[in-house]
N, C-alpha and C positions, 0 to 999 in steps of 0.2 A: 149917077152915083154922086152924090156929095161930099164933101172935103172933108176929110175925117183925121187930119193933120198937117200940122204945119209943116214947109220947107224945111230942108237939114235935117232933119232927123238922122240919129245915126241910123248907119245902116243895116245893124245887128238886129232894130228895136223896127226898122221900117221893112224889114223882111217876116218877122213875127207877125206882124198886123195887118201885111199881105195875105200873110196864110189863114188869118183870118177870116178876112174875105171872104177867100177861094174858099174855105168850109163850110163857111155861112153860106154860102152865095152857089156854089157847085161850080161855076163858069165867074172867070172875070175877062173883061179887056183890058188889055196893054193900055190902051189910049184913057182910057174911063181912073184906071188906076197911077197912072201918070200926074192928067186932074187932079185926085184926089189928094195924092200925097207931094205935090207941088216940084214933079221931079220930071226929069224925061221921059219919053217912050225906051230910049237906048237905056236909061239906070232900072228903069224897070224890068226892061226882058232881060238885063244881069241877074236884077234880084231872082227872075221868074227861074233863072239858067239855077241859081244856087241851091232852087229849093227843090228842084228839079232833082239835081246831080243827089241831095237828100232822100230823096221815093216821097215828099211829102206832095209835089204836086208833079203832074202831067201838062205837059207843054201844048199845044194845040194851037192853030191855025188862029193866029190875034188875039191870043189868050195861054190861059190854064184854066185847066181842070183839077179837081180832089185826085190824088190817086191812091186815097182810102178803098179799099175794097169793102163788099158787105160782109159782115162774119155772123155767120148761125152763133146766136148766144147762147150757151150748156146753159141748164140749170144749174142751180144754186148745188144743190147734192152730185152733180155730174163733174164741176169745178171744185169742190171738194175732195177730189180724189189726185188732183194734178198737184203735184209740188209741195204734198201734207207735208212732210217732215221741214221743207224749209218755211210751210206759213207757220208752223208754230212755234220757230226759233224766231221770227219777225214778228211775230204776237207776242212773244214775249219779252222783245228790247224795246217796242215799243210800249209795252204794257208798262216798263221801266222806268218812260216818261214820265208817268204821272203820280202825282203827289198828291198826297191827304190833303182835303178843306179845297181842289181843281173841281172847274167845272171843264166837262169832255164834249165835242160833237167828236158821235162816232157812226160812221155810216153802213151802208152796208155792203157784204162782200162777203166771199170766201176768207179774205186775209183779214178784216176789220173783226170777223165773227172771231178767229183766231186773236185777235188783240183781246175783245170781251172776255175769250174761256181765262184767259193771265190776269186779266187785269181780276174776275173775279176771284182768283186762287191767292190772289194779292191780301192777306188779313192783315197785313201792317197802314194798309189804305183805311180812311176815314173820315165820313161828309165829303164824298166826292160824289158828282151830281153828273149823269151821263146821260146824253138826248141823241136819240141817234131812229133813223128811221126804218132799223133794219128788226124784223120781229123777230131773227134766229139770235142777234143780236141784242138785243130783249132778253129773251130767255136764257142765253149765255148768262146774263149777269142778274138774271132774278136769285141766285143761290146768295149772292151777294147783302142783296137789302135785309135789313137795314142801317148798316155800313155805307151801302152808296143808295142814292137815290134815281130810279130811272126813270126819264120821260122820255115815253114815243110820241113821235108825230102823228098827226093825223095825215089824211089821204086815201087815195086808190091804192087797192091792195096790186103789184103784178105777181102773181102766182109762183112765178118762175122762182124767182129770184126771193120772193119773200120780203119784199120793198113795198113804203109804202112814199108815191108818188101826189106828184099833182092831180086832180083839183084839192087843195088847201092844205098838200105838205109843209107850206114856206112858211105858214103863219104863223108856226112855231119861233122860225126863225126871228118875226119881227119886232125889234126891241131888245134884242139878245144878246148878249156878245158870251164867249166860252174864250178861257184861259188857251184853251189848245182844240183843236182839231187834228183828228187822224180819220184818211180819206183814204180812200183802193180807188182801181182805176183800172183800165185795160190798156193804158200804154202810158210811157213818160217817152218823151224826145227832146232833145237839148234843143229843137228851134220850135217843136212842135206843140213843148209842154207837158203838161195831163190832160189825158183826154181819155173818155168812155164810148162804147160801142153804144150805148143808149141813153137818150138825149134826155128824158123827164129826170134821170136817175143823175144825169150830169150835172142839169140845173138843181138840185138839190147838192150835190157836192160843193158846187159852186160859192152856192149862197153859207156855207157851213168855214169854205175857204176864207169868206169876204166876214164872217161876221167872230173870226176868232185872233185871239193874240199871235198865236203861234199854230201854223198846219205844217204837220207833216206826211209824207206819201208813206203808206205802205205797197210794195211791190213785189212779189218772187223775179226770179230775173228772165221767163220769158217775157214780160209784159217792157221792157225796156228797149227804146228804136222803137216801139210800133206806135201807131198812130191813127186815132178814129174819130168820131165825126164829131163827137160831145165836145166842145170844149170847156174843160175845169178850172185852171187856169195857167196863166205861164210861168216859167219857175221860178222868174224874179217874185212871185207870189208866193211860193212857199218855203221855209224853213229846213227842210230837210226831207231827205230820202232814206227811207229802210227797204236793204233788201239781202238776196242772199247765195250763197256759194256759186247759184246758174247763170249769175249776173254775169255780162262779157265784159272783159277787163278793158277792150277797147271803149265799150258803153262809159264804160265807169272813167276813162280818161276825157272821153267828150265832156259830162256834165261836170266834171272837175273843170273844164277848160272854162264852163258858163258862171261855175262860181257856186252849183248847189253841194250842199254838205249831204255826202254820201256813208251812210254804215251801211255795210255789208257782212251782215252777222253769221 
């Protein structure tokens, strides 16, 4: 493993990019990760103790492991039916964000589709221009044109989900920047981030995160503490979190503790 930062790092910022690692990587060593980040064996099996004591990683025998579980992913119509009433009060504060003459990445999701149905009921909106890779999401906001302007991405369709993926999702992306991003996710965690149970669909989040002014997470509140293998990005990366009534209020005093700005609508 190669040196992937400098000595001192705090240690808030050098336990994130451990868990990095361990995600990317499935298994790390104590020793290898020590190397890299210019610290001890001892500061490292603390950090490994921290993220531990979190359920982000598993301890193991000269190392850690993920201690991501795998989760059967519903379909898109099957995750539509979990926590309706609160994605469409978060569809619609985030729908709130956005202003006449904004360009949007909107991705896709249960709760992103629920931002679309608002944002198209929005007639006060105007030359707003929305790219987003999700085709329910598409069709949400075709009632809308020609008020707003939509572009899909291209790519592989996934069935499931109604996404459309790599080979040549991104190349919408390149060259692009968007005033704002609104992204879903299947977990947020104050050390873990956003993260997605599915990796093609993450890296597209990703790239929408990195090429916009401002991203913010939409979330219902079981998706909050949980943690999967995608990573979207950390939450020094994004702007703000929407979520709502099922959110735990302990949740909601952790990511207050990191500094992300929380509505819970």
């Amino acid at each position: 493993m190669s040196a992937v930062e400098e000595p001192m790092v705090p240690a808030e910022l050098r336990r994130a990019r451990v868990l990095d690692l361990v995600l990317e990587r499935g298994f790390v060593r104590v020793s290898d990760l020590g190397a890299a980040f210019g610290v001890s064996d001892v500061t490292i099996r603390a950090d490994l103790d921290v993220l531990a004591s979190s359920g982000t990683v598993r301890r193991v025998h000269g190392g850690a492991v993920a201690a991501v579980a795998p989760l059967a992913e519903p379909s898109f119509e099957q995750a539509s039916d979990s926590f309706a009433a609160e994605k469409t009060a978060i569809g619609r504060y985030a729908a709130g964000l956005v202003s006449s003459g904004q360009s949007v990445f909107l991705d896709v999701g249960t709760t992103t589709n629920a931002v679309a149905v608002a944002l198209a009921a929005r007639d006060d909106l105007e030359d707003v221009v929305v790219m987003t890779n999700g085709l329910t999401v598409a069709l949400a906001l075709e009632a809308a044109i020609p008020r707003m302007t939509v572009i899909v991405t291209g790519g592989a369709l996934r069935p499931r989900q109604h996404s459309l993926v790599n080979p040549m999702a991104l190349r919408l992306f390149e060259g692009l920047h968007a005033d704002l991003a609104i992204v879903g996710c299947n977990g947020v965690h104050p050390e873990a981030g956003v993260t997605n149970v599915n990796l093609p669909e993450a890296e597209v989040k990703r790239a929408m995160v990195e090429r916009a002014g401002r991203a913010i997470v939409v979330a219902d509140g079981s998706k909050l503490g949980n943690v999967h293998l995608g990573r979207i990005a950390h939450l020094s990366e994004v702007d703000a979190l929407v979520t709502g009534p099922s959110a735990p209020i302990g949740a909601l005093a952790e990511f207050d503790a990191v500094g992300l700005a929380v509505a819970r609508v």
